[in-house]
Residue frames relative to the residue before (quaternion, step in Angstrom):
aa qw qx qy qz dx dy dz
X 1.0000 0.0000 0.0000 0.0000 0.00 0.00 0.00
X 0.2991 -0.7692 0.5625 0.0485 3.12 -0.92 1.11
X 0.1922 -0.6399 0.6276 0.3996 3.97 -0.77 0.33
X 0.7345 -0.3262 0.4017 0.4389 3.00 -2.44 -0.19
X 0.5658 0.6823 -0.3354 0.3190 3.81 0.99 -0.54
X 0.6006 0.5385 -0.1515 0.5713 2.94 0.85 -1.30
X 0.5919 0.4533 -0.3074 0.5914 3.80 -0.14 -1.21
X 0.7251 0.3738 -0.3706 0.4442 3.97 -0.58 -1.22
X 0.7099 0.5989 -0.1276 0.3479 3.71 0.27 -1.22
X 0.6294 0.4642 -0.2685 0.5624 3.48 1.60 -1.25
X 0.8108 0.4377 -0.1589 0.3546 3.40 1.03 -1.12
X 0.3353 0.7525 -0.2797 0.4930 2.77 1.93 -0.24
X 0.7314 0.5097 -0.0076 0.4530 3.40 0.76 -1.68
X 0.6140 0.5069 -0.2295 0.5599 3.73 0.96 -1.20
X 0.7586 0.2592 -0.2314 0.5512 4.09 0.71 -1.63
X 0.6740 0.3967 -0.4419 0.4394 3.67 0.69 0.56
X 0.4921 0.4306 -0.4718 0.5914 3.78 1.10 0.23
X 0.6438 0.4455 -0.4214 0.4577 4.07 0.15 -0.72
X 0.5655 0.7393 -0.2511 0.2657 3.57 0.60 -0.75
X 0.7744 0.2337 0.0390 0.5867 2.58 1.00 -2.05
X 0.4126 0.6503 -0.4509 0.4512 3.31 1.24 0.34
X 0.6227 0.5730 -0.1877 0.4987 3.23 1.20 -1.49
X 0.7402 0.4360 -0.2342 0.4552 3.62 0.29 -0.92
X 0.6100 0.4681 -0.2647 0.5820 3.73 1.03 -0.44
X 0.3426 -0.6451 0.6137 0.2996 3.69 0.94 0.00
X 0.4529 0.6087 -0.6030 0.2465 4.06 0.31 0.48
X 0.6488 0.2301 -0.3745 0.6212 3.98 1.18 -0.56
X 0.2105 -0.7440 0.5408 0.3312 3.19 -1.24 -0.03
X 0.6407 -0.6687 0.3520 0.1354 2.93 -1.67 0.94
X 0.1032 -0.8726 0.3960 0.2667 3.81 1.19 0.32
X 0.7664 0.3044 -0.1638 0.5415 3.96 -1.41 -0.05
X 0.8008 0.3432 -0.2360 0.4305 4.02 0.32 -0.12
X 0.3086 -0.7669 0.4734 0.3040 3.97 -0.29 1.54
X 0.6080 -0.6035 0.1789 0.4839 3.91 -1.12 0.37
X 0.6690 0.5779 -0.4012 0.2399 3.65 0.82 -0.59
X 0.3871 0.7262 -0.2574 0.5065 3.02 2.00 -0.15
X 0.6698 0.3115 -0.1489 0.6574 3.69 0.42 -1.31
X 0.6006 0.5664 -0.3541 0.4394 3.96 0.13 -0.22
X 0.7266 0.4343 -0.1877 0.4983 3.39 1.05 -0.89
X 0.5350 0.6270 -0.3073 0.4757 3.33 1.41 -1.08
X 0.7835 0.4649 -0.1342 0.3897 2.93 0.32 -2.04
X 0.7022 0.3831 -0.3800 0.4645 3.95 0.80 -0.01
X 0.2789 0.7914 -0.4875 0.2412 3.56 1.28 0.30
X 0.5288 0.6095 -0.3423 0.4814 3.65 1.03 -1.39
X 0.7435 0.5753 -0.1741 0.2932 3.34 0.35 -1.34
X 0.7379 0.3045 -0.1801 0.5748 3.16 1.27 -1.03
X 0.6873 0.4108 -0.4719 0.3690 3.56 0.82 0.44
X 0.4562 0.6841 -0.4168 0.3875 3.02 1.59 0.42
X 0.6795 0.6365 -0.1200 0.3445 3.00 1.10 -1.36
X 0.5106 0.4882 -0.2732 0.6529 3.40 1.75 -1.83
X 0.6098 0.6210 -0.3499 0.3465 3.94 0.07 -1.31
X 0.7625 0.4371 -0.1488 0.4532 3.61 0.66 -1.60
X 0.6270 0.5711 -0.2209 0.4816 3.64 1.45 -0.71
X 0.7019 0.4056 -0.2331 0.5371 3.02 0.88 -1.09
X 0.7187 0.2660 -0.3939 0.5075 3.93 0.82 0.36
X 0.6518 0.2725 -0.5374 0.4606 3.17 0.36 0.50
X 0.4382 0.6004 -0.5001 0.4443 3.63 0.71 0.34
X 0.6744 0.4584 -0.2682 0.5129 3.79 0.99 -0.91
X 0.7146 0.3477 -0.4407 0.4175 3.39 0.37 -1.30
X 0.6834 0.3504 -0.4435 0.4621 4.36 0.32 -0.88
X 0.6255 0.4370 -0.5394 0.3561 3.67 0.37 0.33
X 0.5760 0.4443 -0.4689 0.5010 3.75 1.32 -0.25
X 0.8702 0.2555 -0.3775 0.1873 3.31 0.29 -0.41
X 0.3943 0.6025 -0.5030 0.4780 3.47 1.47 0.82
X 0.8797 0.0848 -0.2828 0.3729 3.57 0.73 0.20
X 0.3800 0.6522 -0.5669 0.3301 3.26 1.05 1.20
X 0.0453 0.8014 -0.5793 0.1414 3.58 -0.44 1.11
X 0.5608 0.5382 -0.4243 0.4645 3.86 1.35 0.02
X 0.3448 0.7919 -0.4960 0.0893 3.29 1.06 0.60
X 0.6169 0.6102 -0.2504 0.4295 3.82 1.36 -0.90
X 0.6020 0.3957 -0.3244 0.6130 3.78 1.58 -0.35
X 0.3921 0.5734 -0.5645 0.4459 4.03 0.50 -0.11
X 0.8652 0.3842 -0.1947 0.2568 2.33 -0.23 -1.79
X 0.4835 0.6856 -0.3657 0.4030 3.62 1.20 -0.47
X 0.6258 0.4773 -0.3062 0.5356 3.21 0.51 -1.89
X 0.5441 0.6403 -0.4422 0.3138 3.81 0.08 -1.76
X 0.7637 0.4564 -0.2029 0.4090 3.47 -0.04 -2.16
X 0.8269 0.2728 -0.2145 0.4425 3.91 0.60 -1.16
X 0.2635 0.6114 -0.5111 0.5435 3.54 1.49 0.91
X 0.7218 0.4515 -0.1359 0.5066 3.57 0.12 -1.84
X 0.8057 0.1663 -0.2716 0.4995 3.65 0.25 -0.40
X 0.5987 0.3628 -0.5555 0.4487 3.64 0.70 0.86
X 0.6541 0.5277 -0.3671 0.3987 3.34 0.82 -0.27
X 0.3626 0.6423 -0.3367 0.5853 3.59 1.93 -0.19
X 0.8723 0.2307 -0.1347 0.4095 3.34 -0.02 -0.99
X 0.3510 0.4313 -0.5683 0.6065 4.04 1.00 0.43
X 0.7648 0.4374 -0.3477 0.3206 3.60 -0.36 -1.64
X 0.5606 0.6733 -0.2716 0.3984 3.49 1.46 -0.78
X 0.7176 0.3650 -0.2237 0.5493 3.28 1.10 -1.60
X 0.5803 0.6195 -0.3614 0.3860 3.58 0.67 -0.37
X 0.4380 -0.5102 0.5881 0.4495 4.00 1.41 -0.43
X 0.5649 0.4604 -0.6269 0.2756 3.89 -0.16 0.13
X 0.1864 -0.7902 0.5502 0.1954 3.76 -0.80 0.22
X 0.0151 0.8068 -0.5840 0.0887 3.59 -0.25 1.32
X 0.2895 0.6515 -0.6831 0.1582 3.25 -1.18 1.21
């Protein structure tokens, strides 16, 4: 028995060896001329790239407009010190 991990990973491994087989020109690519299969074959690449941009484009856009950072932390503190005090009435001892 295999998990879902395993499985993802094996295949993971198998369409990334064919790949780079492909891109080295070691399999060949039949019915398609090379600048053709070149282009194909760097597709992966550029959705990595667009993919990688576009999150770090998000994360420095969260943190150019996270500024609710002094309420959080409020709410946070009088979360933590009601849950202190149930756990309190309840006999739990938390320090």
């Amino acid at each position: 028995m295999t998990t879902r991990a395993q499985r993802f990973f094996t295949s993971a491994a198998i369409l990334s060896a064919i790949w780079l087989l492909l891109l080295l020109d070691i399999l060949p690519f039949p019915l398609i001329d090379h600048t053709a299969k070149q282009e194909i074959l760097s597709i992966p690449w550029w959705i990595l790239v667009s993919t990688g941009s576009y999150l770090l484009f998000q994360i420095g856009w969260g943190l150019w407009t996270f500024n609710d950072v002094p309420k959080a932390y409020d709410d946070l503190m009088i979360d933590i010190k009601n849950a202190k005090d149930y756990l309190g009435s309840r006999g739990v001892n938390i320090d």
